[in-house]
C-alpha positions in Angstrom: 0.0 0.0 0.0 2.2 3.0 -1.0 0.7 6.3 -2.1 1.7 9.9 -1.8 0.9 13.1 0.4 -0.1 16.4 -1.4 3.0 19.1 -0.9 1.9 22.3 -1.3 4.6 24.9 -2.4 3.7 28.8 -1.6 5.4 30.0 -4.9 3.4 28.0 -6.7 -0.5 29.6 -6.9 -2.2 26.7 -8.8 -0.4 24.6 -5.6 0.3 21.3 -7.7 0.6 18.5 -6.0 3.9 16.8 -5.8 5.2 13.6 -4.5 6.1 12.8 -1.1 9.6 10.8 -1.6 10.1 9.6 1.5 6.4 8.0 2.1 6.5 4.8 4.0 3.8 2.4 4.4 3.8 -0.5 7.3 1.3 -3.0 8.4 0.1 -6.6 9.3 -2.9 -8.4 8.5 -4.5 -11.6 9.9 -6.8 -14.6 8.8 -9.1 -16.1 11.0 -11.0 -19.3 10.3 -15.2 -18.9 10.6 -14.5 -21.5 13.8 -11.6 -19.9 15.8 -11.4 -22.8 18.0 -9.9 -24.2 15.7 -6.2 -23.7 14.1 -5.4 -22.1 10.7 -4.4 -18.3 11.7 -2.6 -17.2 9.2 -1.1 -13.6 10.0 1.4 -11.4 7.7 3.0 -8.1 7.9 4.6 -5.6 4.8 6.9 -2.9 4.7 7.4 -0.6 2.0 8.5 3.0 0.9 8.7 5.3 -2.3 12.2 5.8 -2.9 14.6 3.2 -2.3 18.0 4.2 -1.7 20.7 3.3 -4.6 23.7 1.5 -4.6 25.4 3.9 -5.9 25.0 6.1 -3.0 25.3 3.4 -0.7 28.8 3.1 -1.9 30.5 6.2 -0.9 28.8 6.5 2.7 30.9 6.5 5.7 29.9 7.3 9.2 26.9 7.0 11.1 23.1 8.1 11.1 20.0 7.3 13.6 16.9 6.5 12.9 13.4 6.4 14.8 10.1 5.6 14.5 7.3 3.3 15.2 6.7 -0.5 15.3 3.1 -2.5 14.8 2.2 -6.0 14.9 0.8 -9.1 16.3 1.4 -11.1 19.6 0.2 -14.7 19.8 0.2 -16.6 22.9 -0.7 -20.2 23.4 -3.8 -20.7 26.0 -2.6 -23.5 28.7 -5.4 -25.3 28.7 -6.9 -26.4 25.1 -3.5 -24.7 23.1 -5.4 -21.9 20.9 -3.7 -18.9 20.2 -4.5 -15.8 21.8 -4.0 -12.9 19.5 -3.7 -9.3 19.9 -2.2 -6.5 18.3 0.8 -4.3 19.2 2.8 -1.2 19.4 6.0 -0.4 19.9 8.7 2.4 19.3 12.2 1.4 17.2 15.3 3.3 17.0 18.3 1.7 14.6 22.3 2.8 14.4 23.4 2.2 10.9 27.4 2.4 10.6 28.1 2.8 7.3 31.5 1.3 5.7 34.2 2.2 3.5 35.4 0.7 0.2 36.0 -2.7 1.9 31.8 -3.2 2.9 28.6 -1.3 3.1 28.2 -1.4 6.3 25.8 -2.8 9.0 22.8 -2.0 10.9 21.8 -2.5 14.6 18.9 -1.3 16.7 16.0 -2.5 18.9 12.3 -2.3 19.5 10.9 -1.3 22.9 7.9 0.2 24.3 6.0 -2.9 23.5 1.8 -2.0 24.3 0.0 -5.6 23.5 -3.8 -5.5 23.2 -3.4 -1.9 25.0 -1.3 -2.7 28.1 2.6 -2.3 28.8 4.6 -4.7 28.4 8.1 -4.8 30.0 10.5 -6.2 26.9 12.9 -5.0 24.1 13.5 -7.1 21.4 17.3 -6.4 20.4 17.9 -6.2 16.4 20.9 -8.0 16.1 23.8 -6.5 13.7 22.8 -6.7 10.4 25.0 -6.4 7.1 24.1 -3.8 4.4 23.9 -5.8 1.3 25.1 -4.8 -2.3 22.2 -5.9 -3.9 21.2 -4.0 -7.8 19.0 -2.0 -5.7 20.4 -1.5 -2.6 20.0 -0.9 0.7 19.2 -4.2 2.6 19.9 -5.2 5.6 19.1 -9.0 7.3 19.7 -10.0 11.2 18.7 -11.6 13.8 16.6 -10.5 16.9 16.7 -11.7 20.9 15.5 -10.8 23.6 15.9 -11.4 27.4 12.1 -13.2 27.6 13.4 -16.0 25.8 12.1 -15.1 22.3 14.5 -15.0 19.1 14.0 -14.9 15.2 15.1 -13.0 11.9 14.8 -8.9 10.9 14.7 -7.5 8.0 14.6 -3.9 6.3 15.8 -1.6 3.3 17.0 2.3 3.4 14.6 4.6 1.4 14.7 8.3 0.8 18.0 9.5 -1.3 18.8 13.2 -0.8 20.3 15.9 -3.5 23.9 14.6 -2.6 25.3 11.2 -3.2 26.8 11.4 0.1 23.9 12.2 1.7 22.6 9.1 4.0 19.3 7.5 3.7 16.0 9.9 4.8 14.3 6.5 5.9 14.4 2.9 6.8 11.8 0.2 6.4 11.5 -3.5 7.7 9.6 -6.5 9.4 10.9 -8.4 12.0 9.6 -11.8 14.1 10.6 -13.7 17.2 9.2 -16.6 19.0 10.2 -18.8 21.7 11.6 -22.1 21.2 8.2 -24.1 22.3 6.1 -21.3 20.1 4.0 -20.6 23.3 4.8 -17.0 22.6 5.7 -15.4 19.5 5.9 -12.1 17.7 5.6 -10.7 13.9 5.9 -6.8 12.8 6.4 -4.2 11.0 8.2 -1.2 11.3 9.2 2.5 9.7 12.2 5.0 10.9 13.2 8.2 9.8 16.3 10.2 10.1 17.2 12.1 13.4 
């Protein structure tokens, strides 16, 4: 689901609308059967943006930038006594470190997601985003890790750098990605989606 915001610029009096480059669109969405007793959830979450950042540009970055921005998602949680899930939806705030590299690699990506409301009450947990490489793929700007936490839950993350300024050595306006993390017995288990914007 991508689309664009209407910018208006003051020097222009028919106010045309242009495109908002750096428009990021995140999300999940869930299946249940007609019986919910029974099992067949099927859940999924997307992550997408306007402008991916290039290669090129990738190439010649060195240093470091911060992102931040806002996780959502869904929590599933075995009941004890007959083993359905119980499902609810979260919230959450992320905030990622990208180190960018030299001529050697592209650099790598870290961060973590915290601030965790499920179904609308706190919950006391950050999921670390493990180290992630930048990869130097046609259209770059991807990163892949892993993710752990100290509640016993661990999986895979995911993302890609969007937004490429008027400079090639300008760093990425925006970062896009899903992550997921479960515990070993799948009593527990977590899937989402998250976007991040330059500080």
């Amino acid at each position: 689901m991508v689309g664009k915001d209407v910018v208006f610029n003051p020097d222009n009096k028919d106010k045309v609308a242009e495109p908002d480059t750096d428009y990021l669109a995140v999300g999940y969405w869930l299946f249940v059967p007609e019986d919910a007793r029974l099992s067949g959830h099927t859940a999924g979450v997307f992550a997408d943006g306007i402008d991916p950042f290039t290669k090129d540009n990738l190439e010649v970055l060195t240093g470091s930038a911060t992102y931040s921005g806002d996780a959502v998602g869904l929590h599933a949680r075995k009941n004890t006594a007959d083993s359905t899930p119980a499902i609810n939806n979260f919230t959450a705030a992320v905030s990622l470190t990208a180190a960018f590299g030299d001529v050697r690699t592209l650099g790598t990506v870290s961060g973590k997601v915290s601030d965790f409301e499920v179904g609308g009450e706190a919950r006391d947990m950050t999921l670390n985003l493990g180290s992630a490489k930048i990869t130097d793929a046609a259209h770059g700007g991807f990163f892949t890790g892993s993710t752990s936490s100290d509640d016993g839950v661990a999986g895979k993350w995911g993302g890609q750098f969007f937004g490429n300024g008027d400079a090639r050595t300008d760093k990425p306006g925006s970062a896009v990605g899903t992550f997921g993390a479960a515990k070993n017995d799948d009593s527990e288990s977590f899937i989402g989606a998250f976007g991040a914007y330059k500080k």
